[in-house]
SEDO-818317 format. One record per residue: x, y, z of N, C-alpha, C in turn; residue in three letters. Coordinates in steps of 0.2 Angstrom, whole numbers. Layout:
<atoms>
X,Y,Z,X,Y,Z,X,Y,Z,ALA;
...
</atoms>
This chain:
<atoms>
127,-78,-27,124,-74,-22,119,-78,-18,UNK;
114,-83,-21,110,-85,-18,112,-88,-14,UNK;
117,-92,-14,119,-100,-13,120,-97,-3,UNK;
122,-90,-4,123,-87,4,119,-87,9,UNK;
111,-85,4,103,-85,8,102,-91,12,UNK;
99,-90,16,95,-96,18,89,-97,15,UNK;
85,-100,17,79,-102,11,74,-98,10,UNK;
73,-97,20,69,-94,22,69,-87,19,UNK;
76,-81,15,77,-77,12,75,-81,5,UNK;
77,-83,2,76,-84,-5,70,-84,-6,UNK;
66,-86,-3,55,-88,-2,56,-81,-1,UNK;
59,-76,3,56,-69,2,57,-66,-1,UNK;
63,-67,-6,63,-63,-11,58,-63,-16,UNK;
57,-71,-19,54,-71,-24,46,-71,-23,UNK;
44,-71,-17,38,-68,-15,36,-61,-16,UNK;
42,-58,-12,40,-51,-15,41,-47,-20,UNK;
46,-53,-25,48,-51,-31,37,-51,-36,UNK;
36,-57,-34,30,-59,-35,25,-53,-35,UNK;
23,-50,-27,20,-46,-26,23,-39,-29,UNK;
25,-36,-31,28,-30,-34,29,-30,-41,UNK;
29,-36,-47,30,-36,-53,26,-40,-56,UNK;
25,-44,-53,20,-49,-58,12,-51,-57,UNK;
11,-46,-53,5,-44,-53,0,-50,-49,UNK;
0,-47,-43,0,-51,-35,-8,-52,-38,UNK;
-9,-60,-35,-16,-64,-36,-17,-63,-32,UNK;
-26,-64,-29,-30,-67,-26,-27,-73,-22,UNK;
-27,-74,-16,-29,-78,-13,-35,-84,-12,UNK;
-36,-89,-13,-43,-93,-16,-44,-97,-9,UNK;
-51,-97,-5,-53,-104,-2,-54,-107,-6,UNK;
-51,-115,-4,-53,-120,-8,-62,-121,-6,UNK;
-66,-122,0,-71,-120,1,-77,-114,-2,UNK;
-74,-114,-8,-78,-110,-11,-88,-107,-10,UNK;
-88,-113,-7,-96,-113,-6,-99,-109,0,UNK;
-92,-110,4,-93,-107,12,-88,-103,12,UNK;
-89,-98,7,-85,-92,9,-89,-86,8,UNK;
-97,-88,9,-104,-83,9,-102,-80,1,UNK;
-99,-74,6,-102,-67,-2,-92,-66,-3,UNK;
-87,-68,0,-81,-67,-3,-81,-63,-10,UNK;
-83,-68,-13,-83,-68,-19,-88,-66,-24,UNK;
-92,-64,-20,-98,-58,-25,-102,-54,-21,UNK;
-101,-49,-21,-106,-47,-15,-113,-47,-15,UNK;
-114,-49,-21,-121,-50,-23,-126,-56,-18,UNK;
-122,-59,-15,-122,-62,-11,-125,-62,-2,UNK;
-124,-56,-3,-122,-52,3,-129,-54,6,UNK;
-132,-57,12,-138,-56,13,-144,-62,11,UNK;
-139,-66,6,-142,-71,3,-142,-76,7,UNK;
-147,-79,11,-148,-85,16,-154,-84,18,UNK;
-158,-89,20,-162,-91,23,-165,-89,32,UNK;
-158,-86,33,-159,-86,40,-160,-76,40,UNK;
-161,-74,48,-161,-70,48,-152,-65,48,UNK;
-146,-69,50,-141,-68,51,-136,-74,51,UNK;
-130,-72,49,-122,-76,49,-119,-73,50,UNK;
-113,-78,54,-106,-77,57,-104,-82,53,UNK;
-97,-81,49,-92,-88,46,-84,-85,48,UNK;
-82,-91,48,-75,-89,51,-71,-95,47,UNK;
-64,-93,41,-63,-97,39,-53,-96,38,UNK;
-52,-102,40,-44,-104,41,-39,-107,36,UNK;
-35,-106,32,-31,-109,28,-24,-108,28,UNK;
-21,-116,29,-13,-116,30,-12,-116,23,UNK;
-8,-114,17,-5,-117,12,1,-118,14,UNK;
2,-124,8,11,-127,9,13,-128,13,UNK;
12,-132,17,12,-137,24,19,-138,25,UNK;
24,-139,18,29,-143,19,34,-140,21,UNK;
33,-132,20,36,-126,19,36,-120,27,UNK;
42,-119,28,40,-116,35,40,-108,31,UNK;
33,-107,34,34,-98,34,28,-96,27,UNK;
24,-105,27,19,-103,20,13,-99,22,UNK;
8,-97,16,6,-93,17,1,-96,23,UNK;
-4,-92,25,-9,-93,30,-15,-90,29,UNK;
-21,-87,27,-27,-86,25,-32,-86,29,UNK;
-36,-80,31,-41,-81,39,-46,-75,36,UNK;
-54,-78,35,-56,-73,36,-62,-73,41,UNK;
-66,-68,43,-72,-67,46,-76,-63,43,UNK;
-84,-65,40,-86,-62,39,-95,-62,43,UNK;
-99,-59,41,-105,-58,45,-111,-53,41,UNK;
-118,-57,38,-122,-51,36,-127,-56,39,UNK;
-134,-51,36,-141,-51,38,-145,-48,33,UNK;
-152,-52,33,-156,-49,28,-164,-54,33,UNK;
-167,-48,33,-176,-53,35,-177,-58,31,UNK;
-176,-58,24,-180,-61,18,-187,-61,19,UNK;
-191,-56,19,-197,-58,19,-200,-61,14,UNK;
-206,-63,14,-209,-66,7,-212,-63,4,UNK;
-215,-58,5,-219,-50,2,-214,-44,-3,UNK;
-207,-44,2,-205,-38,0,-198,-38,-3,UNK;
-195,-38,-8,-190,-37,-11,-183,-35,-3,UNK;
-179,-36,-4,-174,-36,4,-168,-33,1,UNK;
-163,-29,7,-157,-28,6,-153,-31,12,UNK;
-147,-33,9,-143,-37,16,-138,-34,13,UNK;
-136,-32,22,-127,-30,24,-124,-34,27,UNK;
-119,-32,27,-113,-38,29,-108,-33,29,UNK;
-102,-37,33,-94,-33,33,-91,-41,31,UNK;
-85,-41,31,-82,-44,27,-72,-43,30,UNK;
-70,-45,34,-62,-45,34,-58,-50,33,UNK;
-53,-51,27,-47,-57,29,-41,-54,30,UNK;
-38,-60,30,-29,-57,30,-26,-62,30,UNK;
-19,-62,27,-14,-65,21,-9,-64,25,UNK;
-4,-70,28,2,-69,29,7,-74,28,UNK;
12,-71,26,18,-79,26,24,-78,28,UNK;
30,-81,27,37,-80,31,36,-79,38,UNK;
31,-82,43,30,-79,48,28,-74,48,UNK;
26,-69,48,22,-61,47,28,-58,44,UNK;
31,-59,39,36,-54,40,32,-50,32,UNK;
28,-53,29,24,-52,23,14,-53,27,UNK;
12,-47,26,7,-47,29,1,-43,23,UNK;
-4,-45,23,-10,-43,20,-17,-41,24,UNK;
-22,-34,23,-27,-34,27,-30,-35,23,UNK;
-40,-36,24,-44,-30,20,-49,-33,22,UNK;
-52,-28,21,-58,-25,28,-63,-21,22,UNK;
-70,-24,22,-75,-20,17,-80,-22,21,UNK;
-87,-14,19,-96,-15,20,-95,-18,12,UNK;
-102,-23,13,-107,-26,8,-113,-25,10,UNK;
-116,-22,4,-123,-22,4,-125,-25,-2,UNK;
-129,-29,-3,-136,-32,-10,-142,-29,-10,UNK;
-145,-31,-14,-153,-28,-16,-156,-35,-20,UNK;
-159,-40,-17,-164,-44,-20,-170,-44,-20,UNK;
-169,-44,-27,-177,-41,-31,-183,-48,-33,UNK;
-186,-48,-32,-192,-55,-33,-195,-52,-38,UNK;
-192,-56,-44,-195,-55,-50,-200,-59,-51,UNK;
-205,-62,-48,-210,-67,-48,-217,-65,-42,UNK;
-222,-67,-43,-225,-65,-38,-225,-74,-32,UNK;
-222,-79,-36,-223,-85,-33,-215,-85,-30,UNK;
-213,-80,-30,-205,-80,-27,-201,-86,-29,UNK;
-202,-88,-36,-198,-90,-37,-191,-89,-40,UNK;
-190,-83,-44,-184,-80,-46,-182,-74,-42,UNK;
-174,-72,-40,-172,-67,-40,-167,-65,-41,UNK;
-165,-58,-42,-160,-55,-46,-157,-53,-41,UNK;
-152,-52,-40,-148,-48,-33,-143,-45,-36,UNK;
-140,-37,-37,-137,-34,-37,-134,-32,-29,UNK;
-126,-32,-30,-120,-29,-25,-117,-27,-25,UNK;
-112,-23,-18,-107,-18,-20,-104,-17,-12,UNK;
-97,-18,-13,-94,-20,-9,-87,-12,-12,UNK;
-88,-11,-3,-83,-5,-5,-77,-5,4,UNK;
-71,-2,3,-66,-4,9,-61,-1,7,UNK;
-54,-5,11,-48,-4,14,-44,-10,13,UNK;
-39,-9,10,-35,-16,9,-27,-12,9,UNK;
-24,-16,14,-15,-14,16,-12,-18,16,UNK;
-6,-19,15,0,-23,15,6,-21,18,UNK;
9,-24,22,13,-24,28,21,-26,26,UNK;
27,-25,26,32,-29,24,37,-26,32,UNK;
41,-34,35,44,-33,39,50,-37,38,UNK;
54,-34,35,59,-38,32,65,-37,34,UNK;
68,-33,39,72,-30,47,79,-27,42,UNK;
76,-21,36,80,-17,33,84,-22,27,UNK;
81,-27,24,83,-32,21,86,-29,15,UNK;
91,-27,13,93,-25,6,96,-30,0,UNK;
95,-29,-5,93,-34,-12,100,-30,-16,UNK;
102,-37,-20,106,-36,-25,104,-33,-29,UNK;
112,-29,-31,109,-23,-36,107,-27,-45,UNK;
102,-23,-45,97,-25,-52,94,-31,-50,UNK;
92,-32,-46,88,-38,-44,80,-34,-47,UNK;
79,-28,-45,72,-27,-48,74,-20,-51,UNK;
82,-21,-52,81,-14,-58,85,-8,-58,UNK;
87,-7,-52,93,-2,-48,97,-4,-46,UNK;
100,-1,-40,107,-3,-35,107,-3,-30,UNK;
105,-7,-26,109,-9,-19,100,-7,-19,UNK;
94,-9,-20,88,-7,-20,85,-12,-10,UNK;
82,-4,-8,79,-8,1,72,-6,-2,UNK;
68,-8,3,60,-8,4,60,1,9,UNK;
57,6,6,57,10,8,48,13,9,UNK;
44,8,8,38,10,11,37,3,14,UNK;
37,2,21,35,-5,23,27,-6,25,UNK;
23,-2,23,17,-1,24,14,1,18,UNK;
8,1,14,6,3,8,-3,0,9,UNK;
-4,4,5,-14,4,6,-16,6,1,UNK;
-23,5,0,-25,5,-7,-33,5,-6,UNK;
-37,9,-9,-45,8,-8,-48,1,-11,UNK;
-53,0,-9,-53,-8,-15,-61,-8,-13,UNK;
-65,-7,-21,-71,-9,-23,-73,-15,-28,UNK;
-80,-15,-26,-82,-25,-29,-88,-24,-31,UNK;
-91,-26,-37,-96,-25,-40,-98,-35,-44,UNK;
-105,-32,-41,-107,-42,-42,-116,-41,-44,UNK;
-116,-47,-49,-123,-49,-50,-125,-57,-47,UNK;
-129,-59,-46,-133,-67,-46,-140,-65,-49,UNK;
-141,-74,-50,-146,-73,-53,-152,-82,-49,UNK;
-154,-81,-44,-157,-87,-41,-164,-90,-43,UNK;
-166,-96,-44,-170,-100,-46,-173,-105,-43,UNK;
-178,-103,-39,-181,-109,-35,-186,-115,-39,UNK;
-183,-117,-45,-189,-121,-49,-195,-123,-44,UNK;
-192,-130,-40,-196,-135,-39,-191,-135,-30,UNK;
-199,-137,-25,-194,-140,-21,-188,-143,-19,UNK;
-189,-147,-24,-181,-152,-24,-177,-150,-31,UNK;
-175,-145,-33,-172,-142,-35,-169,-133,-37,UNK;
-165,-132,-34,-163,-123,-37,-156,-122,-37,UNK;
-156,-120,-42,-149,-116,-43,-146,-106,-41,UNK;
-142,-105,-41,-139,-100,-43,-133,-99,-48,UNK;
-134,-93,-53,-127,-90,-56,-126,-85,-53,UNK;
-120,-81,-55,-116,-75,-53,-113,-74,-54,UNK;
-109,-69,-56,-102,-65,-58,-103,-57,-56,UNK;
-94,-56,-55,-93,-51,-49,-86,-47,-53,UNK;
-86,-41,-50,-80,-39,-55,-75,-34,-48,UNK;
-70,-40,-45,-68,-37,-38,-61,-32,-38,UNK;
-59,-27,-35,-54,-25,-35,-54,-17,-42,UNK;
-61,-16,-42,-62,-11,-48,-55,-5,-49,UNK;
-52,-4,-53,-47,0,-56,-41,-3,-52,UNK;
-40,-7,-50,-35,-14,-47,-35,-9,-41,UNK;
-29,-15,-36,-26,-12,-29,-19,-9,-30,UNK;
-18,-3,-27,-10,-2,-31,-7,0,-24,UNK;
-1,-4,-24,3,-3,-19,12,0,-21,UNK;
14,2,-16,22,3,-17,27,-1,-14,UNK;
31,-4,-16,36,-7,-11,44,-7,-12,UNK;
44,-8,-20,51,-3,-21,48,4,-28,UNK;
44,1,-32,40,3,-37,33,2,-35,UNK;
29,8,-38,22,8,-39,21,1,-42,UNK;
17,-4,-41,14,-9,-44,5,-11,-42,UNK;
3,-12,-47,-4,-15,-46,-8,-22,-47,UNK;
-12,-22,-42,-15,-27,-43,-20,-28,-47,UNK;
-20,-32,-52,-28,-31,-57,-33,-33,-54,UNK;
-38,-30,-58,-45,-32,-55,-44,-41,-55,UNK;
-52,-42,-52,-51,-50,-53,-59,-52,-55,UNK;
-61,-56,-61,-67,-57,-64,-68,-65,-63,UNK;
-73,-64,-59,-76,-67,-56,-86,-75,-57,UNK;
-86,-78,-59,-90,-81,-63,-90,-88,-58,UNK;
-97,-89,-57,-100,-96,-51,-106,-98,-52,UNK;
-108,-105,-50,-115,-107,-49,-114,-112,-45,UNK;
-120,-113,-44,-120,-120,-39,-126,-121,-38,UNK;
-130,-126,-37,-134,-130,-36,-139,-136,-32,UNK;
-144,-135,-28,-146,-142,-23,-152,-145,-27,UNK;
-149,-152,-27,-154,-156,-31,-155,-161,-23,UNK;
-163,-159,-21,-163,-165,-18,-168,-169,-19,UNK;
-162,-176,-21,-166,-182,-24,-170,-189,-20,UNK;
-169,-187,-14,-169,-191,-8,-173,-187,-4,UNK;
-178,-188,-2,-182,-185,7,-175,-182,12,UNK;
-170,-188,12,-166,-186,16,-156,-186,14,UNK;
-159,-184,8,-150,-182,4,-151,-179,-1,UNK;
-145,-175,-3,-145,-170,-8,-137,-168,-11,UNK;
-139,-168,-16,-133,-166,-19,-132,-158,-22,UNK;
-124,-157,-20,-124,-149,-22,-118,-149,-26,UNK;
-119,-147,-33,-115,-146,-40,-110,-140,-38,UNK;
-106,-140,-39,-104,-130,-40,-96,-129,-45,UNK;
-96,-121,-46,-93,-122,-49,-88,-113,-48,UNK;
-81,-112,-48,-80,-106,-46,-75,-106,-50,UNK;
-76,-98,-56,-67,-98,-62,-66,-89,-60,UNK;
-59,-90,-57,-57,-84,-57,-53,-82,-62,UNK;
-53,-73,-66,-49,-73,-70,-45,-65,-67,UNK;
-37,-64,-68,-36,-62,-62,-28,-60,-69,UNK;
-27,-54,-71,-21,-51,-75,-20,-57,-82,UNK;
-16,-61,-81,-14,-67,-86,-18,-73,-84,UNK;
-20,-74,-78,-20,-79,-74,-28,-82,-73,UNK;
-30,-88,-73,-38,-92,-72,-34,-96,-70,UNK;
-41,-98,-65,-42,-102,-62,-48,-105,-61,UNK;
-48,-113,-62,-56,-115,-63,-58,-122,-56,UNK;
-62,-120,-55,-63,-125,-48,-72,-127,-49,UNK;
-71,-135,-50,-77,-140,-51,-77,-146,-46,UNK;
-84,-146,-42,-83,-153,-39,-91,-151,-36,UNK;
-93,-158,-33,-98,-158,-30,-98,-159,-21,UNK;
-104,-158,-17,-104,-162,-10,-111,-165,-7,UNK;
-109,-171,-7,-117,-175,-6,-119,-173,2,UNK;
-125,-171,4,-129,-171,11,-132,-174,14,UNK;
-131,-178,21,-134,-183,22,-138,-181,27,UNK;
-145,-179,28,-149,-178,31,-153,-182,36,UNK;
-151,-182,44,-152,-187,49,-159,-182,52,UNK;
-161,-177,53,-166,-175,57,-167,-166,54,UNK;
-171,-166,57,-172,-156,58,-165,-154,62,UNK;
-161,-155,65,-156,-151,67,-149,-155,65,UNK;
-149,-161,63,-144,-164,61,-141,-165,54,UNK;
-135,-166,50,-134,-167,45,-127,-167,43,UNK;
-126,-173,38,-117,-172,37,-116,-173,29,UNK;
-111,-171,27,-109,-169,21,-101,-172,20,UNK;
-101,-174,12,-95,-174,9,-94,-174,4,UNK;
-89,-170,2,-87,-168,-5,-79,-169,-7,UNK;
-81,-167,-14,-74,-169,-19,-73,-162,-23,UNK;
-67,-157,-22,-67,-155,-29,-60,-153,-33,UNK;
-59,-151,-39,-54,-151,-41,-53,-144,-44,UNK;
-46,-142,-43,-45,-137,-45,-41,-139,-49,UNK;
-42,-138,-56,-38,-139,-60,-32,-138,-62,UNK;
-26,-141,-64,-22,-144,-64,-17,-142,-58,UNK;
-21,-141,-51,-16,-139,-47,-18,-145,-41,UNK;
-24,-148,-38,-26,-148,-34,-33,-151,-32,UNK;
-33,-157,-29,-40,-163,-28,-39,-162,-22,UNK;
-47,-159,-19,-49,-156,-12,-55,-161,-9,UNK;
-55,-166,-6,-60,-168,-3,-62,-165,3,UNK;
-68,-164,6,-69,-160,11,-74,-163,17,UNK;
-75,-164,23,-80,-167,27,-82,-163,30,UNK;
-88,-163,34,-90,-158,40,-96,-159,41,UNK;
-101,-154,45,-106,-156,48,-109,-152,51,UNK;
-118,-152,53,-121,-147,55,-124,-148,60,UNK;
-125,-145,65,-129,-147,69,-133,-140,73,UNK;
-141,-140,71,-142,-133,75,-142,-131,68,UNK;
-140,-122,72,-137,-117,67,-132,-117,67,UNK;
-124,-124,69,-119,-123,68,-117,-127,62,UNK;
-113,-123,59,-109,-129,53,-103,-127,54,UNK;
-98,-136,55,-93,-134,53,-89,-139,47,UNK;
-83,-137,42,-82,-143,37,-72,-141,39,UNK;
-70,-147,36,-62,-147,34,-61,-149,26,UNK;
-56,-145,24,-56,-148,19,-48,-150,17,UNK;
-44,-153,14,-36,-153,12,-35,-153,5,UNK;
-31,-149,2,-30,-147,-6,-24,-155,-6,UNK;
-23,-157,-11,-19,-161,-13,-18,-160,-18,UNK;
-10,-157,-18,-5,-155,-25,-8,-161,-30,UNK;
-7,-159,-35,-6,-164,-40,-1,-160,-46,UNK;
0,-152,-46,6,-152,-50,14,-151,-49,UNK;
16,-147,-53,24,-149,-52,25,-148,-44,UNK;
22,-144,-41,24,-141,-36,25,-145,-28,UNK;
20,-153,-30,18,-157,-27,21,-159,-22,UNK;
29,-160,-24,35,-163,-20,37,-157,-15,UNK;
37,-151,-17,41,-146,-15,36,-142,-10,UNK;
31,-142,-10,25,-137,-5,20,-142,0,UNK;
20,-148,-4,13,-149,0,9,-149,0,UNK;
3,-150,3,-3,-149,1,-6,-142,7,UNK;
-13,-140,7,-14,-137,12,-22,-138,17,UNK;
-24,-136,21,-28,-138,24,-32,-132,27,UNK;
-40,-134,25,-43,-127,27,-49,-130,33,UNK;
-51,-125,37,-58,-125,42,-61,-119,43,UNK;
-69,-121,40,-74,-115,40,-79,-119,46,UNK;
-81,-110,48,-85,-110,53,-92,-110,52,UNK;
-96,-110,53,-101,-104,52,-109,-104,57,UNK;
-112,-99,58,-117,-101,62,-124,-95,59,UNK;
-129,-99,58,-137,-97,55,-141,-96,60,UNK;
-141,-89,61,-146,-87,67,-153,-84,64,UNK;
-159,-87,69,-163,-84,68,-169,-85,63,UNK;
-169,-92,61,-174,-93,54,-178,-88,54,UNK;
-178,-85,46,-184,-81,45,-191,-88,43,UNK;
-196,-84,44,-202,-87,45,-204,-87,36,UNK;
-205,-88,32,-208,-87,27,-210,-93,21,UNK;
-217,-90,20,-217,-95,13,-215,-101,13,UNK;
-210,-99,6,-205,-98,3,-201,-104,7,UNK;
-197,-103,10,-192,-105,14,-194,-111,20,UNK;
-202,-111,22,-206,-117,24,-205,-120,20,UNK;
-208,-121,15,-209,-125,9,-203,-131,9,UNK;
-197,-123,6,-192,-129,6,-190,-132,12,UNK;
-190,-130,18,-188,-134,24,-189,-140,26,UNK;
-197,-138,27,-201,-147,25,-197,-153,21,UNK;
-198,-149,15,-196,-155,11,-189,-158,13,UNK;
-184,-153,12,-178,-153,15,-174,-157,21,UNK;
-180,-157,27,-178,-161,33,-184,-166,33,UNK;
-187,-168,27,-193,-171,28,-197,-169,34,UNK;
-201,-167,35,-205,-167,39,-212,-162,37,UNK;
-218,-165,42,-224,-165,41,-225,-157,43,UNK;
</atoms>
């Protein structure tokens, strides 16, 4: 029966065989760093500036016509002041598509955080989130009917091409401004609360997805810094662990460029470059297969936007800027 498909049907079956039985995963930027609050909402609001815009692009499996495609936009705000504990919103939309749209994905969610200055020196804080929304999946498959017992019946068609689902996200961090030339953050986020459940031949869901990160700037140089990180998604059966770092090369108060390496384990060695300038940064990065799949897909290629508006004035955030751009 196969042997009659073209390929481009055999990718949709078992794609959507994918999505409707075995328990459809998350989507991952390899970018982890610069995906803001994606991945926690705890996040939401967490920056230095008064306001962000990030805009981020991903082809997977290059090799492959009709592979997935990955795109989101998001945007929040918070004053931070140095006196008063803060709360930052944000919204947050991606969207998922492959075989050409004929497989489509939305989701669209408010975030809001609450960070708390457990220190009078502002050096620690605690940030709880909570992200809540709309997430739909789209199927355009022009009446495509499936061999029988392929999922279990006979002669089985797609009879809801459209399905929707609510989707909530609960997240903590916990951030550390030791020393000027050192802080960290952790986090963990617990996305998708009671799963997402859609229909498309059968009721199926998607499980929640647990969520666990840190990362860290060590600057060891007046004018360079290194940033550690780390991001493990746990998601039905399936983990996923992404380790690597990005060295900063600081030329000026407005200028500055970066390069990193990371690895997603046994799937994928991401190096990444890019650049700031102002309030603009932008990076590229390229996943390089490294397993079985290496021959057959490809590698894939991402680009994040992003733009910091507005420095808040504080403390806090002087301190670290000085030392950060050097400067007197």
């Amino acid at each position: 029966m196969l042997q009659y498909f073209k390929l481009d049907k055999i990718l949709l079956i078992l794609l959507l065989f994918s999505f409707s039985y075995s328990g459809a995963q998350d989507f991952t930027f390899s970018q982890h760093n610069n995906a803001t609050f994606l991945y926690n909402p705890a996040l939401t609001g967490h920056l230095a500036g008064a306001y962000r815009l990030s805009l981020m692009s991903r082809q997977q499996w290059m090799s492959i016509d009709g592979g997935f495609k990955n795109y989101s936009f998001t945007g929040d705000m918070n004053r931070f002041s140095a006196t008063d504990n803060t709360i930052g919103f944000g919204f947050m939309a991606t969207a998922e598509e492959s075989m050409d749209g004929k497989l489509k994905g939305t989701n669209v969610l408010g975030s809001m955080a609450y960070h708390l200055s457990i220190d009078k020196d502002l050096k620690y804080y605690l940030s709880v989130g909570f992200q809540a929304g709309w997430y739909q999946n789209r199927y355009n498959v022009n009446n495509l009917k499936f061999e029988s017992g392929l999922f279990g019946g006979v002669n089985e068609v797609i009879t809801k091409p459209v399905t929707s689902s609510t989707d909530i996200r609960l997240g903590l961090n916990w951030t550390s401004y030791l020393t000027p030339k050192f802080e960290f953050k952790m986090g963990a986020a617990y996305l998708h609360v009671g799963g997402l459940q859609e229909e498309l031949i059968e009721v199926s869901v998607t499980p929640a997805t647990v969520v666990t990160h840190g990362d860290a700037i060590w600057r060891f140089h007046p004018k360079m810094q290194l940033l550690p990180s780390f991001l493990i998604l746990s998601q039905g059966g399936a983990r996923q662990f992404n380790f690597g770092t990005t060295l900063n090369r600081t030329f000026n108060e407005e200028t500055q460029a970066f390069l990193g390496v990371h690895w997603r384990v046994n799937d994928a060695i991401i190096p990444s470059i890019g650049g700031r300038y102002k309030s603009i940064q932008l990076a590229v990065s390229y996943d390089f297969t490294i397993s079985k799949l290496m021959g057959a897909t490809g590698g894939s290629m991402e680009v994040s936007f992003s733009y910091l508006g507005q420095f808040a004035r504080t403390r806090h955030v002087d301190d670290m800027d000085k030392d950060f751009f050097n400067v007197d």
